[in-house]
Structure formats: structure tokens, C-alpha cells
N, C-alpha and C positions, 0 to 999 in steps of 0.2 A: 250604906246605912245599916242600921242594928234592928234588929227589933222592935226594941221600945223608941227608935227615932220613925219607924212606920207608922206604928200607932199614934204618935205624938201630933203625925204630919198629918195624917186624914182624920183623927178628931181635930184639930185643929181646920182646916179645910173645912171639916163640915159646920164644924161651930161660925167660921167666917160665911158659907149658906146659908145657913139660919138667919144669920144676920141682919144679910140683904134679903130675904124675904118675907120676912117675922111682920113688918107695917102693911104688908100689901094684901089690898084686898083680893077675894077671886077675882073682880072682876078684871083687878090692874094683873094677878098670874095668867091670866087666860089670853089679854090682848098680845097682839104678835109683836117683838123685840124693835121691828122695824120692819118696811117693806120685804116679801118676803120671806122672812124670818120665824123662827119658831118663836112662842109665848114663853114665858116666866116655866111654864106648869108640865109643859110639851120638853122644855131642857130638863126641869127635871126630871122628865119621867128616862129620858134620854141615860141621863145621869144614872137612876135604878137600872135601866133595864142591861146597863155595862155590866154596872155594880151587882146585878144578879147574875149576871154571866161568870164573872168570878168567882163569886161563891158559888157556882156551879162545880168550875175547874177545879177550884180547890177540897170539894168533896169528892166529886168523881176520883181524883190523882189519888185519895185519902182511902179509896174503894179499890184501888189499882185499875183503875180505871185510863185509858186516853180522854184527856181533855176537852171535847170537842168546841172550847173556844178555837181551838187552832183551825177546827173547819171554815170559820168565818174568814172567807177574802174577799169579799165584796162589800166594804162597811156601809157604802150606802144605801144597798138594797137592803141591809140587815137592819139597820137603823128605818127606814122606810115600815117596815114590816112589825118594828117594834114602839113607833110611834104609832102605825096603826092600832096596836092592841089598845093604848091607851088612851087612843082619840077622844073617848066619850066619858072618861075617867075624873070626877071634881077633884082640885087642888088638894081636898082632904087625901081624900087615896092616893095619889100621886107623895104625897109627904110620907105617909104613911108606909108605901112601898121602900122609898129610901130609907128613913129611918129601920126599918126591920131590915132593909139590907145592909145596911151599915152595922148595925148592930149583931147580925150573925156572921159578917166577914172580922169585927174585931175578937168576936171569940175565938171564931178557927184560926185566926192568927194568932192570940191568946194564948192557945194549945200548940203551934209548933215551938219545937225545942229550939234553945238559943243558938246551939251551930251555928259555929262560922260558915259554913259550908253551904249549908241551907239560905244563906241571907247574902251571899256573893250575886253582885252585880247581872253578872252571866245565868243565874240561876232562874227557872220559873217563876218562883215566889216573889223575889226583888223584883222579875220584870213586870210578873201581872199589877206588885203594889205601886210599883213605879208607874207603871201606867194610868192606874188610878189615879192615881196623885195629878201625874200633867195632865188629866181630861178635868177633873173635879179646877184646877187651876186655870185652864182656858176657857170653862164655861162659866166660873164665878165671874170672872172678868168682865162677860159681856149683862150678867147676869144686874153685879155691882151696876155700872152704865145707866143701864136702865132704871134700877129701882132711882137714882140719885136726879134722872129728869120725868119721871113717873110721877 
């Protein structure tokens, strides 16, 4: 993918978010997906707190920095730990985290150069926005589901 087909795919992604949550009330973000399952409010905060991960990586790397997304291998204790920050957090904040994090990750992508180099498959940048992309994809999914029998 190019540049402008990264940006294209996660504002488009997030604009299909919006979407499905734009009718729901807090009290329908707050209820659990299903037995077990996280809320409407709880994925996205899930969804930020990736999403700020990255724009972590990609300022630290920008610092000469190591990444310390790479320290995370236990995604579920990580995800645990970062669902707890937001336990008590209303649907407003929770929005409001993703969008500013989406918002400073399209800039710093903004700012890298168009090289080919820099946007190759194999490369950090492709894989962190890659990554983005298939989690933002597999939780609208469940996301969509919901809001459509909600």
C-alpha cells in the first residue's frame, strides 16, 4: 500500500465506527456485546489504547528512540491492564481518546516522506498501520453485530 491508500483505509475504517455507534445511547455502549464479552465503550477504548500505542512507537522511532511496543508479548495481560485504566471512563471520553488518537497518528503519518522504502510491506510503518487496519476491521465487525440487534 502507498501512503495515501493507509490514510484512505483508517479514515475510512474509522468513519465506518462512527457509523455504528453514532445512534447508541451510553447506556446501549456500556452493555456487554454478549455473554462475557466486552461493551460497545470497553472495545473502544481497547481500539485507543492500541491506537495510542502506536502513536507512541511512532514518535519514540521519530526520537531515535526503540519502540517499546515491541516489549508487549503478552497481549492479554496488556489489554487486561489497559481496559482496566478505562473501566470507569463515560462513552464521552472513551470517543474522545480515539478520536485525538486517530487524529495525531494521521498527522505523523502525514509527515512521513513518500518513499518507497519507508511504505514496503516488511517495513515497521506498513506493519504497525497494517495492524491497525486488521484490529480496527475485526472489532467493527463485532462492533456492526451489535449495534444492528441493539
Amino acid at each position: 500500500m502507498t501512503k495515501q491508500e493507509y490514510v484512505e483505509k483508517l479514515s475510512e475504517l474509522r468513519a465506518r465506527v462512527w457509523a455504528s455507534v453514532e445512534a447508541m445511547s451510553d447506556e446501549q455502549m456500556s452493555s456487554p456485546m454478549g455473554e462475557g464479552k466486552w461493551s460497545v465503550k470497553d472495545t473502544l477504548g481497547h481500539l485507543a489504547a492500541w491506537e495510542g500505542e502506536t502513536v507512541n512507537a511512532f514518535e519514540q522511532k521519530a526520537r531515535g528512540e526503540r519502540p517499546t511496543i515491541a516489549d508487549i508479548k503478552d497481549f492479554n495481560a496488556w489489554n487486561e491492564v489497559e481496559s482496566g485504566k478505562r473501566k470507569d471512563w463515560s462513552p464521552e471520553q472513551i470517543r474522545e481518546e480515539l478520536k485525538s488518537n486517530r487524529e495525531r497518528l494521521l498527522e505523523i503519518v502525514g509527515n512521513i516522506p513518500e518513499d518507497e522504502k519507508i511504505w514496503a510491506p516488511e517495513r515497521a510503518t506498513a506493519r504497525l498501520l497494517s495492524g491497525l487496519i486488521d484490529h480496527d476491521e475485526h472489532h467493527l465487525e463485532s462492533i456492526r453485530r451489535f449495534s444492528e440487534t441493539s
